[in-house]
matplotlib code that plots the C-alpha trace (Angstrom):
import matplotlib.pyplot as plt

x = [0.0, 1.5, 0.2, 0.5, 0.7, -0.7, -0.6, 1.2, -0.7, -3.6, -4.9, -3.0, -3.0, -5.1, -6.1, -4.3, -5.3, -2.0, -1.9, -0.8, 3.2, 3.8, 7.3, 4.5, 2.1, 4.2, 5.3, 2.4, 1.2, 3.6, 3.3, -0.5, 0.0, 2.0, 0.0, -2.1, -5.4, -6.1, -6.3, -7.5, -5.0, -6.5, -5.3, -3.4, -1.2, -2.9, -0.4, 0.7, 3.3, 0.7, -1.7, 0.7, 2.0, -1.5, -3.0, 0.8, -0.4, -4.0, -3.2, -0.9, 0.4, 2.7, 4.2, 4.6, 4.7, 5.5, 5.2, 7.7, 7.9, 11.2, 9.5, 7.1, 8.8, 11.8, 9.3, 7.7, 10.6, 11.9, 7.7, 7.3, 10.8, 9.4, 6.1, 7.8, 6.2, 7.3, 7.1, 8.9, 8.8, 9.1, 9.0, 8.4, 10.3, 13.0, 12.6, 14.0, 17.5, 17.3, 20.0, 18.4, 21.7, 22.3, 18.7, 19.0, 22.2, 20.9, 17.9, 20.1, 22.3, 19.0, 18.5, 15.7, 17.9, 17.0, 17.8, 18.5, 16.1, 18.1, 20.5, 22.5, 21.8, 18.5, 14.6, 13.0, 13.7, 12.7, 11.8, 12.4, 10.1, 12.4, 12.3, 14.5, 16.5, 19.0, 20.5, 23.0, 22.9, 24.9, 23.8, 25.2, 23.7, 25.4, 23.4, 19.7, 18.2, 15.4, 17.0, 17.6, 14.2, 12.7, 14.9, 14.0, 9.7, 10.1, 13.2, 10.7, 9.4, 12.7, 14.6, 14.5, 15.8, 17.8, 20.9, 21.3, 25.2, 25.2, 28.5, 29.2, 27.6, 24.2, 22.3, 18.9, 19.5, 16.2, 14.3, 15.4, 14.9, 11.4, 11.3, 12.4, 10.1, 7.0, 7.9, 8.2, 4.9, 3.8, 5.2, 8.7, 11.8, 14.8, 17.8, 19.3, 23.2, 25.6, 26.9, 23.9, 20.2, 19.0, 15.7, 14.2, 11.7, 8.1, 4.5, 3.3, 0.8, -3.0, -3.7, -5.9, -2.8, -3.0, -0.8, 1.2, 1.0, 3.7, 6.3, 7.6, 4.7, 4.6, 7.9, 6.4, 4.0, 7.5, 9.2, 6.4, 6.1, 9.7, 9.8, 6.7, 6.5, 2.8, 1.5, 0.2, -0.5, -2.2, -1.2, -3.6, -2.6, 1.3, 3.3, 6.6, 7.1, 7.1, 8.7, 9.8, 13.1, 11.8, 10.1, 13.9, 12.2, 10.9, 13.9, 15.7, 13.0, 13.2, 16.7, 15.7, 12.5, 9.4, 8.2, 5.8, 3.3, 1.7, -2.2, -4.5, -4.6, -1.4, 1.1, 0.5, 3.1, 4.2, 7.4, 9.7, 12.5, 15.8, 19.2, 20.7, 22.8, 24.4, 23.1, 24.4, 23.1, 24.4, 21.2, 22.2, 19.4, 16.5, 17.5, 13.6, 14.2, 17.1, 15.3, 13.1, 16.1, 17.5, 15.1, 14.5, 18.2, 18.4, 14.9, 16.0, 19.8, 21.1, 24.5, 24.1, 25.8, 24.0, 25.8, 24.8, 23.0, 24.7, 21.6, 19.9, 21.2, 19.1, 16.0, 12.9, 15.3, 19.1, 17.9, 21.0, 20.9, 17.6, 17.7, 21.0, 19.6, 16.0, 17.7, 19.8, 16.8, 16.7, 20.5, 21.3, 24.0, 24.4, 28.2, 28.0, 31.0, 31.4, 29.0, 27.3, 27.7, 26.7, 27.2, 24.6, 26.7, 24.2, 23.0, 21.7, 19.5, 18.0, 14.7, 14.1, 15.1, 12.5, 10.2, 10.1, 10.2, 7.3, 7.0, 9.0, 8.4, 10.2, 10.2, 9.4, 11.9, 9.6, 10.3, 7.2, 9.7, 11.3, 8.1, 6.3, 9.7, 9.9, 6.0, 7.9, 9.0, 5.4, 5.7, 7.5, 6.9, 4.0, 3.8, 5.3, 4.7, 5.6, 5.4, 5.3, 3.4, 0.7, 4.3, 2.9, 0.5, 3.8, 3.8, 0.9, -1.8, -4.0, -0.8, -1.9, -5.5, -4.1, -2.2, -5.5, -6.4, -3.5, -4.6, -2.6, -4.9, -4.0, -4.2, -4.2]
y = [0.0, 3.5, 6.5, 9.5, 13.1, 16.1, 19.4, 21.3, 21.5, 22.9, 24.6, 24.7, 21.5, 18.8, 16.3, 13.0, 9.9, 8.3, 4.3, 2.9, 2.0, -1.3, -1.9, -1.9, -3.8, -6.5, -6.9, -6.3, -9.6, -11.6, -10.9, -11.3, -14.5, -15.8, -14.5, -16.7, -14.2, -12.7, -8.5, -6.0, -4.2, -0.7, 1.1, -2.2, -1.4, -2.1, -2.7, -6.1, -7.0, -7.0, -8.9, -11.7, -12.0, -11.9, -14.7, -16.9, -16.9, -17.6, -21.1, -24.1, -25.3, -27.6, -24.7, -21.2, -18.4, -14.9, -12.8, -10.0, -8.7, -9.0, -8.5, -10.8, -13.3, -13.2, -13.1, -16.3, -18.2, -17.3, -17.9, -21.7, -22.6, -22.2, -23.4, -26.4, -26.5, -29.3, -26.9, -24.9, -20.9, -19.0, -16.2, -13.8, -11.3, -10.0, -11.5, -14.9, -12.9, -11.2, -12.8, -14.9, -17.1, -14.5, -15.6, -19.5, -19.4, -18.5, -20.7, -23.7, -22.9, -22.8, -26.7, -25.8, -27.7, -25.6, -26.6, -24.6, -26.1, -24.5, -22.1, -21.4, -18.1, -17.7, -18.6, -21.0, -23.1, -26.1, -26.4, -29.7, -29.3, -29.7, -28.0, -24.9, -24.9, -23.1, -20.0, -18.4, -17.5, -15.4, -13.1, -11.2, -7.7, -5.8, -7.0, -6.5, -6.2, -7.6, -10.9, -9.3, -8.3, -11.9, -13.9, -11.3, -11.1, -15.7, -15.3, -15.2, -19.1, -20.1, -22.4, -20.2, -16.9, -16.3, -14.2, -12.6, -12.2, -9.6, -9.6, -6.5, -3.2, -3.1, -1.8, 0.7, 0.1, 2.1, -0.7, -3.5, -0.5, -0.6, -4.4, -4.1, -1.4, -3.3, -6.3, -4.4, -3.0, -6.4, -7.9, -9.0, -8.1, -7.6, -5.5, -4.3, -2.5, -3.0, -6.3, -8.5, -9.2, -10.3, -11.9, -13.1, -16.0, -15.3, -15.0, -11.5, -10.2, -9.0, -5.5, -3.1, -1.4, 2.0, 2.0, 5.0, 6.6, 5.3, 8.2, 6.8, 7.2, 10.7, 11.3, 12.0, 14.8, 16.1, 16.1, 17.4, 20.7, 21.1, 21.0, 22.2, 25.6, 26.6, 23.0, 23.0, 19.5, 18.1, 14.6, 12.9, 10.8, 11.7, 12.6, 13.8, 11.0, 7.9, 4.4, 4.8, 5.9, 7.3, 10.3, 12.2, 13.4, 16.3, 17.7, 17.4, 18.8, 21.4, 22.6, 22.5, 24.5, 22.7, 22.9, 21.0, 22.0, 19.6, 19.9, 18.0, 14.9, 14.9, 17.6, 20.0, 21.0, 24.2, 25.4, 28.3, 30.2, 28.1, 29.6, 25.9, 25.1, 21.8, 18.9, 15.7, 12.7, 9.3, 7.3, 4.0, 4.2, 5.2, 4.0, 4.3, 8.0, 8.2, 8.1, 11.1, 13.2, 12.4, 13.5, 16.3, 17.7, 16.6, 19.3, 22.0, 21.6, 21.2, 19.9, 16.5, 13.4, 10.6, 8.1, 4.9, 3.4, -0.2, -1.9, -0.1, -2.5, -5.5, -4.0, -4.4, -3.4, -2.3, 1.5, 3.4, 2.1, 2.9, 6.2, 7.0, 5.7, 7.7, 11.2, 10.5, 11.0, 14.7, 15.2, 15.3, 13.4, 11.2, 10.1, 6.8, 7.3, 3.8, 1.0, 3.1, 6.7, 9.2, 12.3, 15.2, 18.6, 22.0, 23.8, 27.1, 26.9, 22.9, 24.5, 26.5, 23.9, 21.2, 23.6, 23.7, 20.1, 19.8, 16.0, 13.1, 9.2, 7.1, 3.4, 2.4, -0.2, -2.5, -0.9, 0.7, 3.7, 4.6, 5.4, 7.4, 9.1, 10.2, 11.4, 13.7, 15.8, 16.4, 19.4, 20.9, 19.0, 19.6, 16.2, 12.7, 9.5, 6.3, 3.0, -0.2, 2.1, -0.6, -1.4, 1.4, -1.5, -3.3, -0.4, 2.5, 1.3, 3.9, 6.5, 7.8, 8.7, 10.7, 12.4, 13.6, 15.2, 17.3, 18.7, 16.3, 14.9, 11.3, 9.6, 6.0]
z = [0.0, -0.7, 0.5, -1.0, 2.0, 0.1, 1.2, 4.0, 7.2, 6.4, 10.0, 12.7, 14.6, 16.5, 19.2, 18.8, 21.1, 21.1, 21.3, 25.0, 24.8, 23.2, 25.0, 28.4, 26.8, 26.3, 29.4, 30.9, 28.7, 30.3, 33.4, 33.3, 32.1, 34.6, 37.4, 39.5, 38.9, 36.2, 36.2, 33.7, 31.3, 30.4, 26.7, 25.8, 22.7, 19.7, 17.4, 15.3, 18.0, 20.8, 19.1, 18.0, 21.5, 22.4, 20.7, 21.0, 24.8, 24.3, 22.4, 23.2, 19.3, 18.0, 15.7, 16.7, 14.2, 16.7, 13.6, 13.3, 16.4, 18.7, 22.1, 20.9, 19.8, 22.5, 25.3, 24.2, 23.9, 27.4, 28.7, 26.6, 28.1, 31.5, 31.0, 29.3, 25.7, 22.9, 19.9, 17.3, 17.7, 14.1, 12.7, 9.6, 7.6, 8.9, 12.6, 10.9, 10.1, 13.4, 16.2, 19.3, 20.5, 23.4, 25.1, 23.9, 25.0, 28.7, 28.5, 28.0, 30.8, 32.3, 31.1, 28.0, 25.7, 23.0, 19.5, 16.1, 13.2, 10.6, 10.6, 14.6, 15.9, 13.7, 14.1, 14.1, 17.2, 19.0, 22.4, 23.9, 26.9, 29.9, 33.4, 34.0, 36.8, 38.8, 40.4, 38.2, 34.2, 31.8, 29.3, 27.1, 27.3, 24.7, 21.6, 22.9, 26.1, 25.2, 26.0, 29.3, 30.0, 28.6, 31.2, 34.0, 33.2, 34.4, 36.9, 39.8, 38.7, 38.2, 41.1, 44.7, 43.2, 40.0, 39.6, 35.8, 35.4, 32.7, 30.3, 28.2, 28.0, 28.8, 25.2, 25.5, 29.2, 29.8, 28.2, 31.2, 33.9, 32.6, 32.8, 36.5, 37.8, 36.3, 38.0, 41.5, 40.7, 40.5, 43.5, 42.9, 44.7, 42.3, 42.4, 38.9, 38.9, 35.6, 36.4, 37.7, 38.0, 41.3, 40.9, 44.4, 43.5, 43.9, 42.0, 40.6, 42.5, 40.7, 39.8, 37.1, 35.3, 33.1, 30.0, 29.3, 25.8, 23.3, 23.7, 20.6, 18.5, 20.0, 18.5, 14.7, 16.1, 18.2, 14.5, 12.6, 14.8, 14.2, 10.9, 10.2, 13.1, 12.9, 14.5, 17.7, 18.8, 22.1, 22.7, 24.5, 27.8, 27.2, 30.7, 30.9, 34.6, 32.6, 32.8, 28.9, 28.5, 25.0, 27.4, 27.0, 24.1, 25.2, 26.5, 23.5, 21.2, 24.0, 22.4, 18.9, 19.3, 20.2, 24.0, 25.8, 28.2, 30.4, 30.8, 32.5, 30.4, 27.9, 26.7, 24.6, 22.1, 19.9, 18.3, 20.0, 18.2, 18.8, 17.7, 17.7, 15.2, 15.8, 17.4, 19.1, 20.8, 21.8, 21.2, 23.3, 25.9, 23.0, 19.5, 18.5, 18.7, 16.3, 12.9, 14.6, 15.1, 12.3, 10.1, 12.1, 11.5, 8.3, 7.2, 9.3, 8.3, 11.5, 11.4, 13.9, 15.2, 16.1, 18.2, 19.9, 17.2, 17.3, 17.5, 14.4, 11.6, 13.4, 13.2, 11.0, 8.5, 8.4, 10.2, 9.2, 5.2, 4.7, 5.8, 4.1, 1.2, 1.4, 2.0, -1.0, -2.7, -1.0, -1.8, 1.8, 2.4, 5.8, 6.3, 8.1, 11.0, 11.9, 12.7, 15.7, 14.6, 11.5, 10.9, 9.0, 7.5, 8.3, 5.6, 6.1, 3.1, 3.2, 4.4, 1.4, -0.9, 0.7, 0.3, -3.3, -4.4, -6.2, -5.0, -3.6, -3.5, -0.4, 0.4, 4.0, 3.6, 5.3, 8.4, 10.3, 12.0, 8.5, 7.4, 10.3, 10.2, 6.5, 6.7, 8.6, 5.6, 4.7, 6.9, 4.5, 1.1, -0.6, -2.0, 0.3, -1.2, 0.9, 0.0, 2.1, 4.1, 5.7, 7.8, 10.5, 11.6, 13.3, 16.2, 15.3, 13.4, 13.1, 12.4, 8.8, 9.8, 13.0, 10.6, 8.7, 12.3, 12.1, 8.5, 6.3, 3.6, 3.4, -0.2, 0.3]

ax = plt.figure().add_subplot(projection="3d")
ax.plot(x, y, z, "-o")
ax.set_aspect("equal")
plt.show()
């Protein structure tokens, strides 16, 4: 599906009901099904990844598809290791390509005896159905902390107490402190420092849980205000206290002109003068935001480094080529630095030149935050085709018809 963003904002803004934050959700799914009583999860995330970890929980299978979600898909495996399914977990698109030996690896020290059906380090597995045990595991934490955060959500059911023994640098280290303060809101005793996980055994406790707006879908309202100036956006639900390390957002869209003022249910945002001129980030703790920023330099021609992004080339697609390649297409150039850094020159005059392309085309490259990013240049571009751009579904569904509320007419 392409769809085709005509028209600079036409009035001057909107009310957008932003979806509930799908790294919570997920969680939250996991913990709910491990509980001994069920509780009620209010503004569940609605995107693909939720729903495929949703139903992968509902039903016991001999074969496993988790879709193309990593949380979705990592989380089961750890969950059907300790619940001690027989079956094969797969996956689609570019999940199958995407690494999962650091969390196998621990589940096996663990005694799950999990084996490779094709190709090691890749999905699909098989689970042989035998009973996890003991009090010590390593993990490698430098490639994703998602395997981090799948080993800690079952911990408490594992043995008397499990001890995480974390090697490397922990990666989007916000993402496992969210992991730990949901499962001390739930009842479990833990302690989290750069070297270890102490999980104390125990059972999460029942309770009717709120989900926070995504502050990464919030992002592309953030980056349309700052590209676009005469927005003013109210984000429903949003709050600056949040569990998402995703929330540093507003302070850095702070610096490059866009403030936000909290209300009584959400943030309202608007664009300020800003006299910055260069820009720089190490993204390690919130690689979702990077494409945002980006962007966001790359319209205004803001000179910016981007750092920490050595998690980027494992996504939903390689992060770092697809963007390079897509502002090619604008003739902005983005030097790739090394494998976790790139680099944007300013130009005092990219503003103006945006503004009178007549029309441009991108490719999502399959990869739902490429796309919600480059609908960022419709702020400033009269006329933003994207294709592959059904993608959004993976993370923010209904993302092209909140655009329309903004004043963007949407041609699907």
């Amino acid at each position: 599906m392409k769809v085709n963003l005509v028209g600079r904002t036409s009035r001057e803004g909107g009310s957008i009901a932003l979806p509930g934050s799908k790294s919570i959700s997920n969680r939250l799914l996991i913990i709910k099904a491990l509980c001994v009583q069920d509780f009620d999860i209010l503004y569940l995330s609605d995107s693909q990844d939720t729903k495929d970890l949703q139903e992968l929980l509902r039903k016991r299978s001999a074969i496993y598809n988790t879709g193309e979600g990593g949380t979705s898909s990592r989380f089961f495996i750890a969950y059907a290791a300790l619940k001690q399914y027989q079956c094969v977990v797969g996956a689609e698109g570019r999940m199958k390509r995407r690494p999962v030996s650091g969390l196998v690896d621990s589940l096996n020290q663990l005694g799950a005896q999990i084996a490779y059906v094709n190709n090691d380090n890749l999905l699909p597995v098989q689970l042989k159905g035998y009973r996890l045990k003991g009090d010590v595991v390593e993990l490698n934490a430098s490639e994703s902390s998602q395997f981090a955060s799948a080993i800690s959500l079952i911990g408490p059911y594992i043995g008397n107490g499990l001890r995480v023994q974390l090697r490397g640098e922990i990666v989007s280290q916000s993402y496992l402190n969210m992991t730990v303060a949901l499962m001390r809101d739930f009842g479990i005793e833990l302690n989290l420092n750069e070297d270890f996980i102490q999980i104390e055994n125990g059972i999460y406790s029942p309770k009717t849980y709120i989900v926070e707006a995504d502050w990464s879908a919030a992002s592309y309202f953030y980056l349309l205000v700052a590209i676009g100036r005469k927005l003013e956006i109210f984000l429903e639900r949003l709050k600056l206290e949040s569990l998402q390390g995703d929330s540093v957002l507003a302070k850095l869209m702070t610096e490059i002109g866009v403030e936000s003022k909290i209300e009584l249910d959400g943030i309202r945002i608007f664009s300020v003068e800003s006299e910055l001129n260069e820009f720089a980030y190490d993204f390690t703790n919130c690689p979702d935001l990077a494409l945002t920023f980006i962007v966001c330099c790359a319209a205004l021609g803001l000179e910016g480094t981007f750092s920490g992004l050595q998690t980027l080339a494992n996504k939903e697609s390689n992060r770092i080529e697809a963007i390079r390649t897509e502002l090619m297409k604008l003739s902005i150039e983005l030097e790739v630095l090394n494998d976790n850094e790139v680099y944007i020159p300013a130009s005092q005059t990219r503003l103006r030149e945006l503004s009178n392309m007549a029309k441009i085309v991108f490719d999502s490259h399959g990869d739902h935050r490429i796309a919600m990013a480059l609908s960022g240049f419709a702020a400033v571009i009269s006329d933003v085709t994207i294709s592959n751009a059904e993608v959004v579904k993976k993370s923010y569904p209904d993302y092209w018809k909140d655009l329309e509320k903004i004043g963007i007419n949407v041609i699907r």
